[in-house]
NUTOR-32175 format. One record per residue (C-alpha): residue number from 1; residue in one letter; y negated, x negated, z negated. Coordinates in steps of 0.001 Angstrom, whole numbers, plus 500000, padded with zeros to 6 digits. Each point is the difference from the previous one (the first is absolute). Example, Ala and Ser with C-alpha at 12.3 -4.5 7.8 and 13.67 -1.06 7.14 Angstrom:
<atoms>
+-------+------+--------+--------+--------+
| pator | guti |      v |      u |      w |
+-------+------+--------+--------+--------+
|     1 |    a | 504500 | 487700 | 492200 |
|     2 |    s | 496560 | 498630 | 500660 |
+-------+------+--------+--------+--------+
</atoms>
This chain:
<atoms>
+-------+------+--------+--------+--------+
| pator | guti |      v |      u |      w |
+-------+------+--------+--------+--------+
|     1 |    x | 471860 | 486845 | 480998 |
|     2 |    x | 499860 | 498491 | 503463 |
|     3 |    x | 503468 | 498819 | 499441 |
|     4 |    x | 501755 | 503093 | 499029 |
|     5 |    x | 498943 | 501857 | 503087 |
|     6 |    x | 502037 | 497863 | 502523 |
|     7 |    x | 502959 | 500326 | 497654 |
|     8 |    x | 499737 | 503910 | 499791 |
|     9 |    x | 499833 | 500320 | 503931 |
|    10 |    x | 502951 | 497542 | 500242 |
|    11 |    x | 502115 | 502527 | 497348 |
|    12 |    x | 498367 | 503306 | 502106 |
|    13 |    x | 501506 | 498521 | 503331 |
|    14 |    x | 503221 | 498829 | 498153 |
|    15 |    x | 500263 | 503293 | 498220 |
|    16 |    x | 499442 | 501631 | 503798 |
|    17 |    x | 501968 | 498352 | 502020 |
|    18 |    x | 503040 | 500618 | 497574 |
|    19 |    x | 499399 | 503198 | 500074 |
|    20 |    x | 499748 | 500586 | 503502 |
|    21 |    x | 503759 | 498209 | 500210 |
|    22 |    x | 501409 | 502103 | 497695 |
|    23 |    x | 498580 | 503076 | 501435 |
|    24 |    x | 501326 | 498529 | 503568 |
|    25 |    x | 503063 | 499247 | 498265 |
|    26 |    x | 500628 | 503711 | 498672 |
|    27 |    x | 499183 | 501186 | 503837 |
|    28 |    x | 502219 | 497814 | 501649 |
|    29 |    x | 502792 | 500793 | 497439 |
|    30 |    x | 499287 | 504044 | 500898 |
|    31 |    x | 499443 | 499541 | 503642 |
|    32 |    x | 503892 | 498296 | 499796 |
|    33 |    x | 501240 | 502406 | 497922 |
|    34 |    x | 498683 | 503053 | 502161 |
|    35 |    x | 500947 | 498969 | 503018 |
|    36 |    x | 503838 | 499006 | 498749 |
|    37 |    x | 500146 | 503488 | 498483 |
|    38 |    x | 498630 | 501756 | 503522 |
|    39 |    x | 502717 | 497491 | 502132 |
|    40 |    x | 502493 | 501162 | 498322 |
|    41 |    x | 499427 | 503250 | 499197 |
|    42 |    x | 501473 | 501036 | 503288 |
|    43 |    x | 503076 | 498495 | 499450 |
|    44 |    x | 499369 | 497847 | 503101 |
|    45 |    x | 498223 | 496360 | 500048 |
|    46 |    x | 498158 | 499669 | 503902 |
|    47 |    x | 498667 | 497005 | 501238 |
|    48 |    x | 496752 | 500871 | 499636 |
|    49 |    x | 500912 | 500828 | 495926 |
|    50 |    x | 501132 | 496530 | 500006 |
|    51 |    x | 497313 | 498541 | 501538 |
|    52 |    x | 497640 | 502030 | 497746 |
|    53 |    x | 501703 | 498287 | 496906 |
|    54 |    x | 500459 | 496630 | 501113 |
|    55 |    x | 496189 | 499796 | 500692 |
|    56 |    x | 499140 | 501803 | 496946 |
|    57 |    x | 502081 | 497515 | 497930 |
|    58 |    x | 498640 | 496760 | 502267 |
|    59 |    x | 496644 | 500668 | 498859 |
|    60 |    x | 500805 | 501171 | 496716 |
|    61 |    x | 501455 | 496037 | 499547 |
|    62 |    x | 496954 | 499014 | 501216 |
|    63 |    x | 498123 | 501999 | 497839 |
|    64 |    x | 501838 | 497902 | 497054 |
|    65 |    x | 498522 | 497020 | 501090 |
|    66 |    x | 496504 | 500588 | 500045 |
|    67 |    x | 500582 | 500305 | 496340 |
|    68 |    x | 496707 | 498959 | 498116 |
|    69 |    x | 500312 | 496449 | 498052 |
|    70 |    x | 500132 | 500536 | 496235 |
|    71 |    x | 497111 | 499142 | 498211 |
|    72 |    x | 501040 | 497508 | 497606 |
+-------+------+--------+--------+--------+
</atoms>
C-alpha cells in the first residue's frame, strides 16, 4: 500500500503538469491568433503590431520548450 501512494502522486503531478501545457499551449495559440487577426484587421501593420507579435510568438517558442518529459 505504502508503495502505490508515491506512484499515484508521481501520475497526479504528471497528469498536471501536462495539462497545464496544453492548456498554456491552447492560450498561447489564441493569444497569436487574436492579436494577428486585430493587426491586420486595419489593413495596416504598425510597429507596435509588430512588436506585439514578435513577442507574442518569442514566448510562445519558449513556451514549447518547457514541454513536460514523457513519462515512459
Amino acid at each position: 500500500m505504502k508503495d502505490q501512494k508515491p506512484s499515484d502522486s508521481k501520475q497526479f503531478v504528471g497528469n498536471l503538469k501536462n495539462g497545464i501545457w496544453l492548456f498554456g499551449l491552447s492560450s498561447w495559440v489564441f493569444g497569436i491568433t487574436d492579436r494577428s487577426i486585430a493587426s491586420f484587421a486595419d489593413g495596416y501593420l504598425s510597429a507596435l503590431d509588430l512588436t506585439q507579435l514578435f513577442t507574442a510568438a518569442t514566448f510562445f517558442v519558449a513556451w514549447l520548450f518547457l514541454k513536460p518529459a514523457s513519462r515512459v
